[in-house]
N, C-alpha and C positions, 0 to 999 in steps of 0.2 A: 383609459389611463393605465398604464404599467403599474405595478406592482412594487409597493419602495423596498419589501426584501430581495424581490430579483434585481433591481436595481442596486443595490449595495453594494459595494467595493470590499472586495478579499483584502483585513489588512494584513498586511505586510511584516513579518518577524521586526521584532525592536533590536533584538542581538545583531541583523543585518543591519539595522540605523549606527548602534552602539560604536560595530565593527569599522567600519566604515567611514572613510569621507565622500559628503555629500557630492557630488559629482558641480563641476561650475558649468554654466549655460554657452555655448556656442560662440565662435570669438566674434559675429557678427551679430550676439542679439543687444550688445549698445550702439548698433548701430542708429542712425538716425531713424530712418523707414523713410525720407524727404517731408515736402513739407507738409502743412496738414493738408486733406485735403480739401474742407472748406464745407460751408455751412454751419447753421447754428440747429441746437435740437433743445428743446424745454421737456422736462421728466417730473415724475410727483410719484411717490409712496405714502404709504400711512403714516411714517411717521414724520414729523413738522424738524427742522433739523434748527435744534434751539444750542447748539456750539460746534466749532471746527478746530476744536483743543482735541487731538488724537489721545492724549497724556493725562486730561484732564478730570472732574470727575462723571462726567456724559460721557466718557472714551468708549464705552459699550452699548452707551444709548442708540436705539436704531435709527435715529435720524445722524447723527455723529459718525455712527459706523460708515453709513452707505458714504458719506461725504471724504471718511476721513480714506475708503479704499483707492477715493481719485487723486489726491491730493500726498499722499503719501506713501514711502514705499517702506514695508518690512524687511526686517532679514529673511525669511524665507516665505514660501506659501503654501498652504494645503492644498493636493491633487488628492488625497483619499486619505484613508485611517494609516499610519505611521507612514503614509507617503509625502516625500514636502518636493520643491524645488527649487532654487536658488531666486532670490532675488535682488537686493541692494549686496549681500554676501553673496561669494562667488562660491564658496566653499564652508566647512565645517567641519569641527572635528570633536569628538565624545569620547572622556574618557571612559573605561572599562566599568569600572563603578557607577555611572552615571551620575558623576558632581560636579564636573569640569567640563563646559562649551563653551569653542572656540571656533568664532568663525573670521572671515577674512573677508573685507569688505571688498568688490571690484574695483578694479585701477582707475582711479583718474573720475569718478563720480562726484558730483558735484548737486548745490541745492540749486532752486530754482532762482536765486539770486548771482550763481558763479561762483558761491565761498565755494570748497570741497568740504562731504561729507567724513566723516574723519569715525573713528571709533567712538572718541571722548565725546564727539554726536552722540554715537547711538549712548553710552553708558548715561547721560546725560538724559537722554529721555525716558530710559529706564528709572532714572531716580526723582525724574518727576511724575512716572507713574506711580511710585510707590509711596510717594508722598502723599498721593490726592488721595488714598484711601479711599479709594473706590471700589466697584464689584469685581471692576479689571484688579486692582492691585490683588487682591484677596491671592490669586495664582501666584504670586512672586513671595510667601514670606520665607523669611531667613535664606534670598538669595542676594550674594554682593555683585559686584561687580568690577572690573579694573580692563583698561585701555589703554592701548596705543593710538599712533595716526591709520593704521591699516587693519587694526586687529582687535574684538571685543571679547572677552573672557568671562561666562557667569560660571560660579561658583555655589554649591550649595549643602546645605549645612546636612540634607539625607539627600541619596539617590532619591533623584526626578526624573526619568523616562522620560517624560510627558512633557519635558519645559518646552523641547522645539516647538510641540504643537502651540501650546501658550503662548509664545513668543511671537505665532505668525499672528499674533493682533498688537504684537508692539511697534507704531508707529513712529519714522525717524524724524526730529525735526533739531534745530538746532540747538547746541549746549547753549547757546545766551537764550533760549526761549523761554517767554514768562506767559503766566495768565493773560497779562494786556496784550501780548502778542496776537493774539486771536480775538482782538474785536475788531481789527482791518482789514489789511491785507499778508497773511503771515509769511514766511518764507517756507517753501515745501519742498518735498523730496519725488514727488510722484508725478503721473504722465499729464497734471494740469495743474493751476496753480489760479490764486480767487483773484477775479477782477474786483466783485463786489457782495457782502456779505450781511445781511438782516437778520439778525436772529428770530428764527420762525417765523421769517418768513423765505424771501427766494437767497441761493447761494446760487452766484452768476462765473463761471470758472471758464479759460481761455487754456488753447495747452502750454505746458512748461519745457519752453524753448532749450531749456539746460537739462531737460532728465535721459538719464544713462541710455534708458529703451525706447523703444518705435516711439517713434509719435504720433498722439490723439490724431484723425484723419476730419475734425469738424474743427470751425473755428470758436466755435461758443457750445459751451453746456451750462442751462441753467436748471437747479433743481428749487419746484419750488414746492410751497406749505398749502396742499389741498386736504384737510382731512377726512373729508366725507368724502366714499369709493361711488357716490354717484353723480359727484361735480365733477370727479376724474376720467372717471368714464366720459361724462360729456365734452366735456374738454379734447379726449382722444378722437373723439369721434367728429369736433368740430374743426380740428387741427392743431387746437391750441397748446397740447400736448404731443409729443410723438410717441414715448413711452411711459407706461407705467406700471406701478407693480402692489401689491396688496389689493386684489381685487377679489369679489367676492362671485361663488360660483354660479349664481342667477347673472351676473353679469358677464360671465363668459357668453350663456347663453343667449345675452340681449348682441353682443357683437361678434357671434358666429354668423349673422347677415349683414355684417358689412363687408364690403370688399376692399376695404381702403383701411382693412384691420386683420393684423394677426395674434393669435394667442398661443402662445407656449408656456408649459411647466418645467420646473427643475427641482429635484429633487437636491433638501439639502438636508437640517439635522433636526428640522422643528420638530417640538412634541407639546402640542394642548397640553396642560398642566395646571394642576388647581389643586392647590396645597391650602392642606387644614391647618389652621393655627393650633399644634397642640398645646400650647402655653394657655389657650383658652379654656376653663375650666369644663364646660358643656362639648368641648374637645380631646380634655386630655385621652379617654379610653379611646382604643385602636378598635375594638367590637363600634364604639359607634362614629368611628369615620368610617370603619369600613361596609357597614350599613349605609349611611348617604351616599356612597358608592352605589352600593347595590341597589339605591333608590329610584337611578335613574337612567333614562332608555338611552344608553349613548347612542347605541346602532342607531336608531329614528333621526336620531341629531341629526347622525353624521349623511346620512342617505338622503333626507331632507335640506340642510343646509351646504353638506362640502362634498356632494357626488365625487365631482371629477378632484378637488385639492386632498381630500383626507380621505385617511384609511385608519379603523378601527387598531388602535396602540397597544402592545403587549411588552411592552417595554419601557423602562422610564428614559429611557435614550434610543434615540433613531437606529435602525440598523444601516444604517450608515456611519456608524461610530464604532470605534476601537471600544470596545467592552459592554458591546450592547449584549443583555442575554434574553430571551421569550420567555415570558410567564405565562400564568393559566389566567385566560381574561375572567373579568367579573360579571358574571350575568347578571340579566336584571330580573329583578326578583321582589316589587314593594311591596309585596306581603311581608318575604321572608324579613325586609330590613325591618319593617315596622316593627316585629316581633322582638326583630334584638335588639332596637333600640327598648322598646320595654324591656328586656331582660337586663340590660345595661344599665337601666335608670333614667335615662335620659330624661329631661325637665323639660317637657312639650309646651312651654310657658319662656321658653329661652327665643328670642330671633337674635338669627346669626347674618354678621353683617357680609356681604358678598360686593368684593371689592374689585371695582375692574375698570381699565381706562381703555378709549377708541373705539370708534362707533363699532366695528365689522362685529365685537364681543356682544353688541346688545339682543339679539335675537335666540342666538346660544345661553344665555343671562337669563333671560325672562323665561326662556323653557326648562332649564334646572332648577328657575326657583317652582315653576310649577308642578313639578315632577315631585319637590320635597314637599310642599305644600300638599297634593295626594295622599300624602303618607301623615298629616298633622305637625308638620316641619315648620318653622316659620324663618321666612327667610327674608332680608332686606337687601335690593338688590343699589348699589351707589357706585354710580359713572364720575370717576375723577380725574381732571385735566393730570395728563400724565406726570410732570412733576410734584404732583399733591401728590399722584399714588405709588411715583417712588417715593418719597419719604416715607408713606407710612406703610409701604410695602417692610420696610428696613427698619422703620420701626417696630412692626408687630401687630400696627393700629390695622387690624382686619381680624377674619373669620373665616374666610375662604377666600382663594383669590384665583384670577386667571389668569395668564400669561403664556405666550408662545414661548418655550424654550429650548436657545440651540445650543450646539456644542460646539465653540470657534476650535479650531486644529482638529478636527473630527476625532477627540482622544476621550473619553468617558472622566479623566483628571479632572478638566475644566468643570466637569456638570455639578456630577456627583463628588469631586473630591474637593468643589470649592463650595457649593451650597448646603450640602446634609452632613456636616460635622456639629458635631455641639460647639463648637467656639465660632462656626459659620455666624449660626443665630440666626437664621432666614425663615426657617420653618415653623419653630415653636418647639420641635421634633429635637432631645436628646438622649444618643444612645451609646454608650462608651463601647459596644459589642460591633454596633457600626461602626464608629471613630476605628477602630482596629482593622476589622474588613477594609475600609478604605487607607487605610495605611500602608497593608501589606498591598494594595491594589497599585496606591500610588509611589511605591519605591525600589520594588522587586523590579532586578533586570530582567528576568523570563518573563515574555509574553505572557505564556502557556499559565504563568502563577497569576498573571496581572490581569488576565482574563477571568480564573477560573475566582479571587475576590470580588473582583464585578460581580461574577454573578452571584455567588452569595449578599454582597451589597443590595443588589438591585432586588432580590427577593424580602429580603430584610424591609426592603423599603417598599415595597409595592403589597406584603402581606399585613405590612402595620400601616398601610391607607394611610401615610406622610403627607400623600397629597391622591388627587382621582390622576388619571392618564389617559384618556377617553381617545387619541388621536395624533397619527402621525401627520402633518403637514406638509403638503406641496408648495410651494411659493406660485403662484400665477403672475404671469406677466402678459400685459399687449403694447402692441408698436404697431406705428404705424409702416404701411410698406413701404413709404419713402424708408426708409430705417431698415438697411443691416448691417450685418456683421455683429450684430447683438448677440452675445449669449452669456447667462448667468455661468456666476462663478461654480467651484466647485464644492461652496459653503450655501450657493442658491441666492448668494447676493449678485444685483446688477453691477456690469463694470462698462466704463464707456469709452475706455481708451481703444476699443479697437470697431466703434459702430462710424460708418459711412450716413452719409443722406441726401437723398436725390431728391434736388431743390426742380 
């Protein structure tokens, strides 16, 4: 497997985004592409897709996300770090300051019903994101908005460099759209639109005869709710499945001997991450998070559990992202932790509670608690159905937790300048020296300056052990070889408006 820093993308000066209007797409790509071209294909990932409210507060949930990229189109899309390309907007424009974006929707686009998509569309979803207070909204505060029938204008109250990239996860759907909209069949803006919709369980989606671009080349895509990656594996291997993705790297290895299966990786912006609750008292000191760090064997993990998906992390963001910087990794060392957790004080009479939802986490789980355990750690490891463990992820109800995290617009804003502020409140972790670092990160029009606060940020955060970092992420996918024209985006999510399948 390649290497995810060779593989990274050069970004791209911001002052050339700033300067600039974003170029519009080819005067043939609304063209239709004719009609589909037929078949049906069934798909399943980890996660169970429990709404298809793009706006809503699941809008970044990962079963939501993958659902809401068929069914809906943004104004722009990520190709690499400050690189986008048009898509429901044909164009854009930034003013010099970075407070004023203006984009210009394509002529004559339309939803999946026939209305036209119009501006006061998109501003309109805009303000129902920002409404639902969600992890999505957290990226939009103190921006407004104002519309025409052709033309959407955000406004904001400091330079934002970073909004484009943010924005390529704002989902167009229409100004009369409500909450009930999304318990049926909604009206959509993207290359398919839902026949029929179970919450957690199957989204059964046909292509959208009205959208602006190619159209889907299958007649039916259904994605349905397998949690366990070795039902889905079976499944793929028994046909019942064509594609899947969240799979785990013993499972590559069991379907490198089929011939009626192929497996490819894509590099997008995951990073393993498990963040300490410093609001925990037996957490607040940074000597002893960074101790449990040091407590345990990530490399072992990683060579044992994710050969071919992960690669040991020096970053708290992918190098595939606009502001990633390399730090000095943490050796392992349980002597030395043990020591400083003595020196530190640490109450070897405390269990910390380790907080984690979906199966693929529990093997990785049970071997970090044993690692702290080695050391006199006590640790309680508790598997919670994923909407239990948002909540109390956002609450604070944990102790350490685990989570794959990516960077939507491949821009370091989204990660780091919406999660590690003190008024975030995600971490436990407040530091006004940070709050600052990430300010100047996130408002300065030079690159060069936007860069060089990341990486002070990102040290900041990775020497005060905010959370461990143990692991860059590869996304795994298999298909079957009826199935191509499959390939992940360039975020490492599937998209299936452009897969064929040979019935």
């Amino acid at each position: 497997m390649r290497s995810l820093r060779n593989s990274a993308i050069a970004a791209t000066t911001l002052l050339g985004l700033i300067a600039a209007t974003a170029c519009g797409a080819d005067d043939d790509s609304t063209d239709s592409g004719g009609d589909a071209g037929g078949g049906e294909i069934a798909v399943a990932g980890q996660f169970p897709t429990e709404s298809i409210d793009p706006n809503g507060a699941l809008a970044i949930d990962g079963g939501t996300r993958v659902a809401s990229i068929q069914l809906y189109s943004p104004l722009l899309q990520t190709i690499g770090p400050g690189e986008f390309e048009p898509m429901a907007a044909e164009s854009w424009e930034i003013n010099d300051t970075a407070t004023e974006f203006t984009f210009t929707l394509r002529d004559g686009i339309t939803f999946s019903d026939g209305s036209p998509i119009t501006g006061q569309d998109v501003a309109a979803s805009f303000e129902r994101t920002v409404a639902s207070d969600s992890p999505f909204s957290a990226n939009f505060v103190n921006v407004s908005v104002a519309a025409t029938d052709t033309t959407v204008t955000f406004t904001t109250a400091d330079p934002d460099p970073a909004l484009p990239a943010k924005l390529t996860g704002l989902m167009i759907t229409p100004a009369s759209a409500t909450e009930d909209s999304y318990l049926g069949t909604p009206v959509t803006s993207g290359p398919f639109q839902v026949e029929s919709f179970t919450p957690g369980g199957e989204l059964v989606m046909v292509p959208n005869e009205n959208y602006w671009g190619d159209q889907p080349h299958i007649d039916q895509l259904t994605i349905r709710s397998i949690p366990e990656v070795a039902a889905r594996v079976t499944a793929l291997e028994t046909g019942e499945l064509d594609v899947i993705w969240g799979i785990s790297d013993d499972q590559v290895t069991q379907l490198g001997g089929n011939t009626e299966v192929e497996v490819m990786s894509a590099v997008g912006s995951n990073v393993t991450t498990m963040w300490m609750n410093a609001s925990t008292p037996a957490l607040a000191s940074a000597e002893v998070r960074r101790a449990l760090w040091q407590a345990v064997d990530f490399d072992k993990k990683i060579d044992a559990l994710y050969p071919q998906s992960g690669e040991p992390a020096d970053s708290v963001v992918a190098p595939t992202v606009f502001g990633y910087a390399p730090q000095e990794p943490v050796a392992y060392d349980p002597d030395a932790a043990k020591q400083a957790l003595i020196d530190a004080g640490f109450d070897f009479d405390t269990t910390l509670r380790f907080h984690f939802s979906q199966a693929q986490f529990r093997q990785w789980v049970d071997s970090v608690v044993a690692d702290l355990a080695a050391i006199g750690v006590q640790v309680e490891a508790l598997e919670k159905e994923q909407a239990v463990y948002t909540e109390d992820l956002l609450a604070l109800n944990w102790d350490i937790n685990i989570q794959q995290v990516g960077t939507l617009g491949l821009d370091a804003s989204y990660n780091l300048g919406r999660l590690y502020t003190c008024a975030a409140e995600r971490t436990g972790y407040c530091n006004p020296e940070l709050d600052e670092m990430l300010r100047r990160a996130g408002t300065s029009v030079d690159p060069a300056e936007r860069e060089a606060a990341y990486a002070e940020a990102t040290e900041l955060i990775w020497n005060e052990a905010v959370g461990m970092y143990p692991m860059f992420v590869k996304n795994l996918f298999a298909t079957r070889t009826s199935v191509s024209g499959f390939e992940p985006d360039g975020e490492g999510l599937p998209r299936f408006n452009t897969v064929s399948v040979d019935e």
